[in-house]
VOKE-662336 format. One record per residue (C-alpha): x negated, y negated, z; residue in one letter. Coordinates in steps of 0.05 Angstrom, whole numbers, padded with zeros to 5 digits, always signed. Layout:
N
XYZA...
***
This chain:
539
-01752+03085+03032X-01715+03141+02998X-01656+03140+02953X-01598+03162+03014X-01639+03106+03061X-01642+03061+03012X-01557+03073+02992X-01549+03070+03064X-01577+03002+03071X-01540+02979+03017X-01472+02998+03037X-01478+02967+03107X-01507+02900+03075X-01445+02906+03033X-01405+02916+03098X-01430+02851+03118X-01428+02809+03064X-01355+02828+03061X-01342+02814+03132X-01378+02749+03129X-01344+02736+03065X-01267+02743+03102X-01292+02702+03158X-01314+02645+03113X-01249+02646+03080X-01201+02659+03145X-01241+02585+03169X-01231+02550+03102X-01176+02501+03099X-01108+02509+03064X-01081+02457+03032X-01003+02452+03037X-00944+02457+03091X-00904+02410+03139X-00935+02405+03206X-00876+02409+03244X-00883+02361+03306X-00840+02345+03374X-00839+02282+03418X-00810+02279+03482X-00785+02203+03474X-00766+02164+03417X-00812+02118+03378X-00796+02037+03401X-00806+02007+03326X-00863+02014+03280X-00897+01940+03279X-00963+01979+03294X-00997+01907+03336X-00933+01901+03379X-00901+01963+03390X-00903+01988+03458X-00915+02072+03473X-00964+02121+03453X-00905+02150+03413X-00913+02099+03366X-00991+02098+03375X-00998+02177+03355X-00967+02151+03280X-01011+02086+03266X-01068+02122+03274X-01041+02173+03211X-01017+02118+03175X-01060+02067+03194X-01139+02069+03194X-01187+02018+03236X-01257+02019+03226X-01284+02065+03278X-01263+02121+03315X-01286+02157+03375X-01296+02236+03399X-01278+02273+03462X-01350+02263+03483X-01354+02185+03463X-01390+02183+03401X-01367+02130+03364X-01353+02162+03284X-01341+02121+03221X-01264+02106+03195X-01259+02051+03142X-01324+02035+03166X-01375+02080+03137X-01436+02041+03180X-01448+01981+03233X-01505+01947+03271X-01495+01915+03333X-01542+01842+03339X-01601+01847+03396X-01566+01804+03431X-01500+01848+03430X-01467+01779+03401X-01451+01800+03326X-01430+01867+03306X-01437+01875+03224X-01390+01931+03186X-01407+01958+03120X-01341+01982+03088X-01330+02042+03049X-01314+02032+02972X-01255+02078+02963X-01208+02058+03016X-01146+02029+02996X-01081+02018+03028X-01019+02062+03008X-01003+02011+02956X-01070+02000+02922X-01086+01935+02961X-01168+01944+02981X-01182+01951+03054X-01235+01892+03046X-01273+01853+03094X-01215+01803+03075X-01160+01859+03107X-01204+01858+03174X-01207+01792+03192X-01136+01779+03171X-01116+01837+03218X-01165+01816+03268X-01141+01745+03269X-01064+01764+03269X-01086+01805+03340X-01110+01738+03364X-01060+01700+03345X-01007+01679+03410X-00951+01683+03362X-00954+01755+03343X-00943+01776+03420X-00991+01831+03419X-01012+01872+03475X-01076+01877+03447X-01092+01802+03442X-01121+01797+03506X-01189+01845+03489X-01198+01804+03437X-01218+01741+03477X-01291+01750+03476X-01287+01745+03401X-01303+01685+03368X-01300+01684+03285X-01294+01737+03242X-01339+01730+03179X-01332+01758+03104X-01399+01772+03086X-01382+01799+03026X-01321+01841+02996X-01344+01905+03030X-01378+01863+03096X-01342+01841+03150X-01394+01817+03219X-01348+01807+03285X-01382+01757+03327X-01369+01750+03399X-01376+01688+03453X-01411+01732+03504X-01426+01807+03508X-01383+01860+03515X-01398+01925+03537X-01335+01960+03520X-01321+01927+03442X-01330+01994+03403X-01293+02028+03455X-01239+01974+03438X-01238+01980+03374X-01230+02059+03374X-01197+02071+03433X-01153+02026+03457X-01084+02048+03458X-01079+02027+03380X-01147+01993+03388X-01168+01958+03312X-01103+01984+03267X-01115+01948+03202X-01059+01909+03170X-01045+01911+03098X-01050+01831+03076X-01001+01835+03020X-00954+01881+03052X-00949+01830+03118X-00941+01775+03076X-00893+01802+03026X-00834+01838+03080X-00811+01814+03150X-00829+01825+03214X-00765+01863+03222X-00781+01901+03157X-00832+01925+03198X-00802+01943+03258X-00743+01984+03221X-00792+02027+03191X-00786+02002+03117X-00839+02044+03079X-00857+01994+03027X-00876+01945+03095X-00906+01993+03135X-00972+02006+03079X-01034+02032+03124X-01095+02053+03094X-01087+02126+03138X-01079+02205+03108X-01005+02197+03110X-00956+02149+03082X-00893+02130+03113X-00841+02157+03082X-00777+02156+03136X-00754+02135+03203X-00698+02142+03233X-00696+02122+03296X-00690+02164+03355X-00680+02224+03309X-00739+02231+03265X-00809+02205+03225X-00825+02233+03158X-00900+02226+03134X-00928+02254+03071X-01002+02263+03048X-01036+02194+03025X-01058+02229+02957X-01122+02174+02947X-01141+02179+03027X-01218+02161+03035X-01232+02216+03063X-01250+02268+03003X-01207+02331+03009X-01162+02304+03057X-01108+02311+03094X-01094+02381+03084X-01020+02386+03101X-00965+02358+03051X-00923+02326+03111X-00914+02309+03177X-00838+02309+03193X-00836+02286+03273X-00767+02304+03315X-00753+02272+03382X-00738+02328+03437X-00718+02297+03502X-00706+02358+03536X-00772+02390+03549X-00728+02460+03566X-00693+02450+03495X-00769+02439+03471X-00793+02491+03503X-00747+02534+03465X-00757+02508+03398X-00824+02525+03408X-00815+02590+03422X-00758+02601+03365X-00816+02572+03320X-00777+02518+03303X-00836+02466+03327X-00906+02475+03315X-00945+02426+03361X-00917+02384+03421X-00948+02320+03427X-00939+02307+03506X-00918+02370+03539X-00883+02365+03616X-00935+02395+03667X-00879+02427+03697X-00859+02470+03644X-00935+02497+03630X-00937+02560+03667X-00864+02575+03636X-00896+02560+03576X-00961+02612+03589X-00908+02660+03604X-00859+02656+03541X-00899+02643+03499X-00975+02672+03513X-01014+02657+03441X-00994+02589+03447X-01064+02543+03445X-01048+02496+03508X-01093+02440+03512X-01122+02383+03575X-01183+02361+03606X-01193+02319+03673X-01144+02267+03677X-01152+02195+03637X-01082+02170+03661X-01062+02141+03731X-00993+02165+03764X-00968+02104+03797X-00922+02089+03851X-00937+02008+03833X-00899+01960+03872X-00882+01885+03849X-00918+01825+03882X-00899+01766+03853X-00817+01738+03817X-00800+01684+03781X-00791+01634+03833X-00727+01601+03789X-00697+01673+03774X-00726+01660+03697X-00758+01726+03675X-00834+01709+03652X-00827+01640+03688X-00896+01616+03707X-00864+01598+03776X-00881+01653+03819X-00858+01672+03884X-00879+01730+03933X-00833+01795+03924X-00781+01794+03978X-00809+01864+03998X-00879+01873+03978X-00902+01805+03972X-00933+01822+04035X-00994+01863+04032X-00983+01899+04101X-00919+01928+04067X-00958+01953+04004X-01008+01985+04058X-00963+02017+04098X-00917+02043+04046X-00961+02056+03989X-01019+02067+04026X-01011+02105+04089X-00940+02120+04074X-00955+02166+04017X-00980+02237+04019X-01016+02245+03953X-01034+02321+03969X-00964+02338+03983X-00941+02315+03912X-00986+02338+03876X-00971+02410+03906X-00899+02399+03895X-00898+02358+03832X-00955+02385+03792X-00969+02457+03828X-01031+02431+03845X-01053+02426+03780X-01069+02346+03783X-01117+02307+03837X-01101+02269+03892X-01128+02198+03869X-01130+02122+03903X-01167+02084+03845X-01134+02051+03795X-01183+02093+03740X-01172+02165+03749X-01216+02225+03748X-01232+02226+03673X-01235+02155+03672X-01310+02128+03644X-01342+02108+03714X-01294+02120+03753X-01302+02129+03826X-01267+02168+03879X-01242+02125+03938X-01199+02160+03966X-01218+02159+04027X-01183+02078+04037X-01118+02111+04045X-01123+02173+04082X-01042+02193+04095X-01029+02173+04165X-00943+02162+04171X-00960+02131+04250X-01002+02072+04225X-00948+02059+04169X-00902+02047+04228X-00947+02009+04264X-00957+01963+04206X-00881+01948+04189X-00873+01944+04264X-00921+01886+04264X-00890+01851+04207X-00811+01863+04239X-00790+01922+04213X-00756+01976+04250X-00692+02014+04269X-00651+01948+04282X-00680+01918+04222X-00696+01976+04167X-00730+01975+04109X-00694+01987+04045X-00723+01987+03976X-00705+02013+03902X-00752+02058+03872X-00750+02056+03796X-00764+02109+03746X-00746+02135+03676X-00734+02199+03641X-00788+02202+03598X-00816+02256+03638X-00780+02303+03690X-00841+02298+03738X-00825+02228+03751X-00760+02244+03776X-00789+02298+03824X-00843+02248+03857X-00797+02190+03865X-00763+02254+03904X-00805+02269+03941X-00838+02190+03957X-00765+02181+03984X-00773+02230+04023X-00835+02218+04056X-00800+02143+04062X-00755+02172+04111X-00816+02203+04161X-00831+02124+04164X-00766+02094+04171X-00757+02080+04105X-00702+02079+04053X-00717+02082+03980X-00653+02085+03933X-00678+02122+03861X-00655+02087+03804X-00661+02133+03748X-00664+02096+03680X-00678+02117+03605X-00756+02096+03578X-00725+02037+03536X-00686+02005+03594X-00753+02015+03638X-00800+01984+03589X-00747+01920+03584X-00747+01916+03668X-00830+01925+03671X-00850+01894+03612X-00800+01830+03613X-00809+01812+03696X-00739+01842+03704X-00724+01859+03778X-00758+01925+03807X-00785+01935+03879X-00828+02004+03860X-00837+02049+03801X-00856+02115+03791X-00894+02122+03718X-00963+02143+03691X-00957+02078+03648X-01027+02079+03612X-01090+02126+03597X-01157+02088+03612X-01215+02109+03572X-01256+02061+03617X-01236+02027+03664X-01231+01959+03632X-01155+01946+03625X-01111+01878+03617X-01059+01924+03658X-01090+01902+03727X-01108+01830+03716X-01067+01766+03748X-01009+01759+03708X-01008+01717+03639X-00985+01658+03687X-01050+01646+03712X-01095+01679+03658X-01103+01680+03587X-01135+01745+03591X-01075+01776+03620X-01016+01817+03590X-00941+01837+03596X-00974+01910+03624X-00997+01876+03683X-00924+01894+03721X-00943+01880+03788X-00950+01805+03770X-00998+01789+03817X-01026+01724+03816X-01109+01738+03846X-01157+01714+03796X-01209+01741+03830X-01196+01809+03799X-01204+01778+03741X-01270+01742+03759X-01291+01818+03774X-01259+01844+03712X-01303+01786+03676X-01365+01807+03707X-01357+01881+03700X-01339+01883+03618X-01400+01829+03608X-01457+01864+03642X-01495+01914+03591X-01533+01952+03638X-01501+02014+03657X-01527+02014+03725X-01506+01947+03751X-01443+01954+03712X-01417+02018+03760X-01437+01976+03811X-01390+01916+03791X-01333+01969+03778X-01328+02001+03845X-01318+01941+03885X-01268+01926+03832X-01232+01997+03852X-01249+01991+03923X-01214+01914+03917X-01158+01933+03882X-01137+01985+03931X-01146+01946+03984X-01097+01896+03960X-01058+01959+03936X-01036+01925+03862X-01036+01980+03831X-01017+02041+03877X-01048+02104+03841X-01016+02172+03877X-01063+02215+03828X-01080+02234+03763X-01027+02248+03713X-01051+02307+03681X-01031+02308+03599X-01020+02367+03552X-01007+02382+03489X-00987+02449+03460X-00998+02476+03390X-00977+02546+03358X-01035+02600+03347X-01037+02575+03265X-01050+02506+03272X-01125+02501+03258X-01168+02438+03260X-01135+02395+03307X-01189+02362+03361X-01151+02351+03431X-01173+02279+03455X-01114+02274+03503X-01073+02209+03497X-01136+02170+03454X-01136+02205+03396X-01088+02243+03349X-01101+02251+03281X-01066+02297+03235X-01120+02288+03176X-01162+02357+03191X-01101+02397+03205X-01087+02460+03178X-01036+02507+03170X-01059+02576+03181X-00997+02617+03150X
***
């Protein structure tokens, strides 16, 4: 090679070494800057076990840690955990805990912290939505100060799923902390009670105005978080959101109205706008069971006035309902038309749609049979809240496919607070429009007979239906290990739950979030997962 070949060569390697150089340092981190974030609803009260809303969900799992998490593609990745080994038997699953996690006030997140938080879960008296997944556990053991080994009364197939997925799935509670400050300490937000073992530390609430979190300086997690603070606003509006996106103002959206996305695309064109197939159910769910003495929660049940009667859940939420229609109108077609309580993205989920195909004259036929008709009409109220505008526009349009069937649904349009009260306390409803929960499989307390009848049971079961034999299928289908058989198991339950139409799906309920062209790091998970840790600001 001669000398001009030889400079040649050299200056291109230089070339490349400098462009290789700029790209390295354009993808490393920067440390620093508020991460400026919007919800659409306000946050209910921060006792992390209780709590209801993935509002309050997003910030336990920054300041809180459990001990595993999982990724968009289901592999299950360490937290406070740093390793684990399930038994042969699937009957004892043994944690090792990492050595430099702490909570935000220098209490150890020991094998002592896990069974403490595991065991408040459990307990009746705490009221947790979460208890009932923990009733295949039976002890949690202290091995030693960094071992903690769950051990279960009979398999589970979905436990680690539980544990990292499950609306707040495992958050661990700070023992000191719990002990030392109230439950309503808790609730109001107090920092000093509110000590999680997460990247960020509480640092404000005020409720329905704003969050403040700041970087948990001796975080596990070397390096990490990047950003200084998380300062959270609530934006009702998702117009007036809209436009404090575009101003700048707002730097990610944490649940962004379908509605409003092409808008969105339009205004503001760099923004990064991130889904995937849909994990939560859009439900038109009607009530089956009261209180028989007018006692909310009594254990006295009697059949709904309306849709106690499973011909009336047919022909109205069955054959009375044009999924296709709403989801043109609705969603612009950007959701699918869904039967099954687990949607689309939904782990082994199956499409049955094909149980209630629309068909308005057998509707008729159906409340004909039962006594309904032009001298005796139908008249029902059809519940919804203003969490999201698209809830509005399909109880519109449900009470106006009513009307093809003879039907009269009045819309009651309520705020999400005064919604959760009616749903989650037995108050009186006749039907709802909501996507009320995001299944990352499909087993759910939302769907079994009501805490009346089973242990197992919840508050989120609103239809308070009293059949145990969904949970005898429920049973079956989250005890058997092989995949195979399992699917099996979970289709009848789908194809029995529809038949019985408790709970009435009308289709996916597609979710986005939207982020501004410099936030770097964040992985999109929809509802499951939102962590702030690898975040970066790119400005």
């Amino acid at each position: 090679m001669n000398r001009r070949s030889f400079l040649l060569v050299l200056s291109a390697l230089v070339v490349l070494l400098g462009f290789v150089s700029s790209v390295a340092l354009a993808q490393t981190p920067k440390r620093g800057g508020t991460l400026r974030v919007s919800y659409g609803n306000k946050i209910a009260h921060l006792d992390f076990h209780t709590a209801p809303g993935y509002e309050m969900m997003w910030v336990a799992m920054n300041v809180g840690c459990g001990l595993v998490n999982i990724t968009p593609d289901g592999k299950f990745v360490p937290d406070a955990a740093e390793s684990w080994q399930m038994a042969p038997d699937g009957l004892a699953y043994t944690f090792k805990l990492r050595r430099n996690a702490i909570f935000h006030d220098g209490t150890p997140v020991d094998a002592a912290a896990v069974k403490f938080s595991i065991e408040r879960l459990m307990d009746p008296a705490t009221k947790s939505g979460m208890r009932s997944f923990y009733e295949p556990v039976h002890s949690v053991e202290v091995l030693d100060p960094q071992t903690v080994q769950i051990r279960l009364k009979h398999p589970y197939a979905f436990f680690m799923h539980m544990l990292a997925g499950y609306r707040t799935g495992l958050v661990l509670y700070n023992p000191v902390a719990t002990q030392k400050y109230t439950l309503q300490d808790r609730q109001q937000g107090k920092p000093e009670a509110v000590s999680g073992c997460g990247p960020f530390k509480l640092v404000e609430w005020v409720k329905g105005s704003h969050l403040v979190m700041d970087r948990f300086d001796k975080y596990f997690m070397p390096g990490q978080p990047y950003l200084d603070r998380v300062m959270i606003r609530v934006i009702k509006d998702p117009v007036t959101e809209l436009a404090a996106f575009k101003a700048g103002e707002i730097d990610f959206i944490a649940s962004f109205s379908p509605e409003h996305v092409d808008t969105m695309k339009a205004q503001v064109p760099k923004a990064a706008i991130m889904t995937s197939k849909e994990t939560t159910p859009m439900l038109a769910a009607m009530k089956v069971t009261v209180p028989k003495d007018g006692k909310p929660m009594s254990v006295e049940r009697a059949s709904h006035p309306i849709f106690g009667d499973v011909r009336v859940r047919k022909a109205v939420g069955c054959y009375g309902i044009d999924r296709q229609e709403i989801v043109k109108i609705a969603f612009k077609g950007q959701a699918t038309p869904w039967v099954g309580m687990a949607p689309p993205g939904t782990l082994e989920s199956v499409n049955i749609n094909h149980l209630c195909p629309y068909d308005p004259a057998k509707a008729k036929a159906l409340l004909a049979e039962i006594g309904y008709g032009p001298s005796k009409p139908l008249t029902f109220e059809l519940l919804t809240n203003t969490e999201k505008s698209v809830f509005n526009i399909i109880a519109t349009v449900i009470k106006e496919q009513m009307t093809r069937i003879g039907v009269t649904a009045n819309i009651k349009l309520v705020d999400k607070v005064s919604w959760l009260n009616s749903t989650l306390q037995d108050g009186p409803w006749d039907m709802y429009v909501e996507d009320l929960l995001s299944l990352l499989t499909i087993d759910s307390n939302g769907y079994l007979s009501t805490a009346y009848v089973s242990a197992k049971s919840s508050t989120w079961s609103h239809p308070r239906h009293t059949d145990t034999k969904v949970d005898d299928y429920y049973a079956r289908y989250a005890r058997e290990v092989d995949p195979i058989k399992r699917k099996a198991i979970g289709k009848e339950l789908l194809e029995y739950m529809a038949n019985n139409m408790y709970w009435n799906t009308i289709s996916g309920s597609p979710f986005y979030m939207v982020a501004q062209p410099w936030i770097k790091g964040y992985v999109y998970n929809a509802e499951f997962e939102v962590h702030f840790d690898n975040v970066w600001l790119d400005k």
